[in-house]
N, C-alpha and C positions, 0 to 999 in steps of 0.2 A: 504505217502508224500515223503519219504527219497528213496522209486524206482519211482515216478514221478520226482523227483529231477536229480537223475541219470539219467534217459533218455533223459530230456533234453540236463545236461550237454554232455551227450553220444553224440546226435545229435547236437548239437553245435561245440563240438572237431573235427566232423568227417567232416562237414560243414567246418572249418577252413583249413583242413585237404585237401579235395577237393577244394577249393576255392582259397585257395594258388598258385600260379604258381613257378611251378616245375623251376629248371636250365634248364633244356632243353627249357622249355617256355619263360623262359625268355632271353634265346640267340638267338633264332628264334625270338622275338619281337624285338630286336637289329636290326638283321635281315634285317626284314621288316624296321623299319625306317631308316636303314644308305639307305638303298636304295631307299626310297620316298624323304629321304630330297639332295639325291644325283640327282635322277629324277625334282626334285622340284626347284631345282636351274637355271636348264635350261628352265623348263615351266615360270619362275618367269621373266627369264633373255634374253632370247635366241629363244624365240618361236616368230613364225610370223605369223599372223592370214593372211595376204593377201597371202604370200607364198605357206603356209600348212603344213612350216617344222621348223629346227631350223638352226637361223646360228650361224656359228660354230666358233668362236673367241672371247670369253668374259674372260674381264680380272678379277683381283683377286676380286673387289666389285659385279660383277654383269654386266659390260657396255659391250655393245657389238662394238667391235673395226675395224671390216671391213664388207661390205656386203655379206663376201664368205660363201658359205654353200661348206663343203668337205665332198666326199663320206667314207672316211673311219670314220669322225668324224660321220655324218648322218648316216654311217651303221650300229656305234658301238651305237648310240642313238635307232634305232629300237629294236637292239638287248635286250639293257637293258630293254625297256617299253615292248617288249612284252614277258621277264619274267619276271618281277614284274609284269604282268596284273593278276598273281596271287593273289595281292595283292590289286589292285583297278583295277577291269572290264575296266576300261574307259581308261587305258593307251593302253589296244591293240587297241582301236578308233583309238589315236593317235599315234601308229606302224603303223597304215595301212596306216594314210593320210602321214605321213612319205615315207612310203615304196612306194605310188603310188607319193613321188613326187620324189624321186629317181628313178624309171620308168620311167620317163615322163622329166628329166632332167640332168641326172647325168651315163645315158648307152647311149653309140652310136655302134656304128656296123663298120665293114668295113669286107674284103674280108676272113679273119682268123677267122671272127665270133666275138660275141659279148665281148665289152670289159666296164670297168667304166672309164666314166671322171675321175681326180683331183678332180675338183672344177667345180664350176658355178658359176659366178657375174656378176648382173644386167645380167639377163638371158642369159650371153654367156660361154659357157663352155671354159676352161684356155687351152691352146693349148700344147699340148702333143709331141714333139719330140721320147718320150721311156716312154716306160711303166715300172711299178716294180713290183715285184710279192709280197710286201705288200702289196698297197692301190688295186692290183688288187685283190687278197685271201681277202680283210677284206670287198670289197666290195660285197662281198657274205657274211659277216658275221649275217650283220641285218635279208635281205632277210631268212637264212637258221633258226634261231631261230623263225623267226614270223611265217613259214611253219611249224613247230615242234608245236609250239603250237596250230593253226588253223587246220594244211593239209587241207588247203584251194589248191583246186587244181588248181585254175588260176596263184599260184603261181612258179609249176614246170616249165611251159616252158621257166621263166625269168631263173631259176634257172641253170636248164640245160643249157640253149643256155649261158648263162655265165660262166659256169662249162667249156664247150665242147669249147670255146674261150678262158678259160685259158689254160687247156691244151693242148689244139694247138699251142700256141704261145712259152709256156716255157718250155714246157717237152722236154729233151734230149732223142733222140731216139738211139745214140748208148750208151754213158753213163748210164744214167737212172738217175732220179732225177729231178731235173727241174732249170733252169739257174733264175738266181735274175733278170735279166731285157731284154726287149727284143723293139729293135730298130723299129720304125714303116715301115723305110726305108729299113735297112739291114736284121732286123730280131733277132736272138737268139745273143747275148752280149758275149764276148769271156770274161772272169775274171771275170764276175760276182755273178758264184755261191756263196753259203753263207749256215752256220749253219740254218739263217731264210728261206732261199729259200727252206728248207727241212722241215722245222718247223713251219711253219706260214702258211701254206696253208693247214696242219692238222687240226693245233690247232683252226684258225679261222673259218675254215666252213665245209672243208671236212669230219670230223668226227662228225659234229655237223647233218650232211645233210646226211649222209650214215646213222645214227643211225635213222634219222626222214623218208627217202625216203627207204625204205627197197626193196617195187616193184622193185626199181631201181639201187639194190645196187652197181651194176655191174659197173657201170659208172664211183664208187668213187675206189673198192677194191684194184682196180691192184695198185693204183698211193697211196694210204695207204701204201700198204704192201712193194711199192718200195723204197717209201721215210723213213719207219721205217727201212727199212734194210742199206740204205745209213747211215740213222744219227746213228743206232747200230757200224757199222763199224768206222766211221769217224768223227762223232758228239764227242765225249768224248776223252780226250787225256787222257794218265793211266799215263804220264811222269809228264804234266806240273799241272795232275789233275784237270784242267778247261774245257772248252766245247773248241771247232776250232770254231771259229765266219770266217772266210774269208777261202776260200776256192780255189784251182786250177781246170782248170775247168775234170781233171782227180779227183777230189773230196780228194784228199788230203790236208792238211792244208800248207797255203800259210807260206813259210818261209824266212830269210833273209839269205845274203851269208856265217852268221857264224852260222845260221842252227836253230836259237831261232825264235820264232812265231811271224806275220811282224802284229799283230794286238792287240788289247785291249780285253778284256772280263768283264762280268757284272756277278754279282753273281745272277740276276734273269735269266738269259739264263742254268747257271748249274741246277737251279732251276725247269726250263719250260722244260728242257730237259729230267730233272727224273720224273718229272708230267708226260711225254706226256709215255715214257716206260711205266710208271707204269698203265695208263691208257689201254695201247697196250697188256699187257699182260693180258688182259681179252676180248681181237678180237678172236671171236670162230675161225674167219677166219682164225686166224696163228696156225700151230700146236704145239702141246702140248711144245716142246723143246724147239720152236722159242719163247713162251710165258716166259718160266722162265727163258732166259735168260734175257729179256727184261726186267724182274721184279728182278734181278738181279745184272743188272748193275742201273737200277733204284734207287734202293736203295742202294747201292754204292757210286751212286751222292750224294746222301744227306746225308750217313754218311760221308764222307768225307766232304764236304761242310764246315757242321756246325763244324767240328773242324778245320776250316782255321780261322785266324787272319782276319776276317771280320768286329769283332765285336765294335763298340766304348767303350773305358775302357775295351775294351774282356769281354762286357756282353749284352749275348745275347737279353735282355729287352731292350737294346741303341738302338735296330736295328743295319743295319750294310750298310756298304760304297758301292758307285756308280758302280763304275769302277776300275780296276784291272793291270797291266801287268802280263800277264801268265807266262811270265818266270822268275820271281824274286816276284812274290804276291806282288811288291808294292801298295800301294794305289794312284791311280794316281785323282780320284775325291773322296773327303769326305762327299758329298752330301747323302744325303738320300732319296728314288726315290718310287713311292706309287707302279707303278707297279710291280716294282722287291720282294715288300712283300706282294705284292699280289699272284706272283708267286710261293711264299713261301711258303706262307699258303695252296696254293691247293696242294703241293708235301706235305708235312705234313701229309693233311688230308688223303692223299690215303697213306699212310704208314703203316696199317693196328693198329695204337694205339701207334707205339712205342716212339715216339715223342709227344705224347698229350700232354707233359706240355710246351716243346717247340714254340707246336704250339698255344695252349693257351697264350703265350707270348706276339708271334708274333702278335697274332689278338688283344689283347690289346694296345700295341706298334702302329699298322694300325691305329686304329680308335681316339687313344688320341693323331697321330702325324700329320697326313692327313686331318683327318674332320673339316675344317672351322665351329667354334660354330659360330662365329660371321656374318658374309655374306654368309653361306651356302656353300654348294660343298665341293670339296677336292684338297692340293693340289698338285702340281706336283713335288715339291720338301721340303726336309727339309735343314735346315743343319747341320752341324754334331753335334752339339747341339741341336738340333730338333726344331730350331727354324723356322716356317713357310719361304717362299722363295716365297712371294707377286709379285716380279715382272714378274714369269713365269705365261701366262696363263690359267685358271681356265678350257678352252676349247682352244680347236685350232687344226690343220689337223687330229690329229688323239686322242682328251684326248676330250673322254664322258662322256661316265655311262659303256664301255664296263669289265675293268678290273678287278673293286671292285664288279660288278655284279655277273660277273662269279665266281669270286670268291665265292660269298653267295651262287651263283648254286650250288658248288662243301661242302660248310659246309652243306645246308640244307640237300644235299643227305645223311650226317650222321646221 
């Protein structure tokens, strides 16, 4: 009786034991629903059945506020549902009708090869004087995820012919690198380059699209390897210890006549700037040296960083402020901003552990200062009290599902 007794208990313990969800399990299931009820806000709020997509302007309850669907909002909306279709089959459905109404409305063409509208309302596309090389890199963002997970091959030739039209239009061919905006009339923009016209066209698709199109990698590597080698050189200042946001179009940091930096800086750019090294130094493509410096100054950024005067009350659980002057760390916005801790979190997580409780912070800080319990979504600001900031909204040209997504991309790979 007393070893029948035992074995049950035995197999009940172990039953409990097994049945239990582990910390890991349970931060993956966080996971998964910050990202369904983040997807869920816009299918609730924002989806159009006559369309086929979503538009893109819904303010802090849910309304939607103009007819405009925007390609960088609708690209970053693909992107998120078709990685979370990991999570519910049915949202790659609705990547695809997305993704084909972005084809069929939001690319046109002219003689430099294929480029993305702005926008589209009441079926006419917003008329373009200058292109930028954000909403044109992010317009390849949706497209280049929903390929990664499909390699559905009717998808390369949008890809390509939109790839091979960006950098046509904006790569500097004696410089090297690529100018922020480029004139439909004149052509390549004199003062435009920028920290993001280095950065933003990695982070959004280009390495997203060389890691998924491998057949094809050739297409992405040179303009990889040139733009990592710009922002190494020039992207990081070791004086003012902030990133160069505006740039000369010789790719030095634009200055004033008493020689201080003529621009503003955000602590998610130092942030997105050590993410994007830290990421670079594992391109088989670069060799062995070019790697650790990469991952060197990478992390660099981030110890330095987190001991600047960021912090509200200087603790790091407050989260931490907008915007910046590089030459004096003033606080010039005390805002608290979803992407810029988002950016945070993913230089963290590639930091190989040294920061985990840090970044465990910060992901607490995300989710209990961003996520609307009450009408869903998340949102685009706090303020320095972390009190939500209602009137920005909830969606708009470019604020989807892309940043907190990605982000979960980059925790799940732990």
């Amino acid at each position: 009786m007393k070893i029948k007794y035992f074995t049950i208990l035995l197999t009940s313990l172990l039953f409990f034991r097994c049945s239990k969800p582990s910390e890991k399990e349970k931060v993956t299931d966080l996971y998964e629903q910050q990202a369904k009820q983040l997807i869920g806000f816009f299918d609730d709020h924002a989806w159009s059945e006559e369309l086929g997509t979503y538009y893109s302007e819904i303010d802090n309850e849910g309304k939607v506020v103009s007819n405009k669907v925007y390609t960088v909002a609708t690209s970053r909306l693909i992107y998120g549902l078709s990685f979370a279709s990991k999570y519910d089959p049915a949202y790659l459905e609705k990547a695809q009708k997305v993704a084909e109404f972005q084809k069929q409305n939001l690319i046109g063409k002219s003689d430099k090869g294929s480029f993305s509208h702005s926008f589209i309302e009441e079926e006419k596309a917003g008329i373009q004087s200058t292109l930028d090389v954000w909403q044109q890199a992010y317009g390849l963002c949706g497209l280049s995820e929903l390929y990664r997970q499909t390699k559905n091959p009717e998808l390369l030739p949008i890809l390509h012919e939109l790839h091979q039209g960006f950098i046509a239009r904006f790569r500097d061919t004696e410089k090297g690198g690529l100018w922020g905006n480029y004139d439909v009339e004149k052509g390549q923009v004199s003062g435009s380059k920028s920290l993001q016209s280095l950065m933003y066209p990695l982070t959004a698709y280009m390495i997203n699209l060389w890691e998924a199109d491998q057949e094809h990698k050739e297409l992405y590597e040179g303009q990889i390897k040139e733009n990592l080698s710009l922002l190494y050189q020039y992207g990081w200042n070791q004086n003012t210890e902030w990133v160069n946001v505006q740039l000369n179009d010789d790719w030095s940091p634009k200055i004033k006549e008493d020689g201080t930096m003529d621009f503003t800086v955000t602590v998610g750019h130092n942030f997105q700037l050590s993410a994007l090294l830290l990421r670079a130094s594992k391109f088989e493509f670069l060799d062995h040296e070019t790697q650790e410096h990469y991952k060197k100054l990478g992390q660099q950024i981030i110890d330095i960083t987190l001991k600047k005067d960021i912090f509200n009350q200087q603790k790091i659980q407050k989260g931490f402020y907008s915007e910046f002057d590089p030459n004096t760390s003033k606080v010039l916005d005390d805002r608290k901003t979803w992407w810029q801790h988002a950016e945070a979190i993913i230089a963290l997580s590639l930091y190989e552990g040294k920061y985990s409780d840090e970044e465990h912070l910060f992901e607490q800080y995300f989710f209990d200062t961003f996520v609307d319990r009450k009408y869903g979504g998340e949102y685009f600001y706090a303020s320095k009290d972390d009190q939500p900031i209602t009137s920005e909204l909830k969606g708009s040209i470019g604020k989807s599902t892309y940043h907190t997504i990605e982000m979960i991309r980059f925790l799940n790979k732990k």
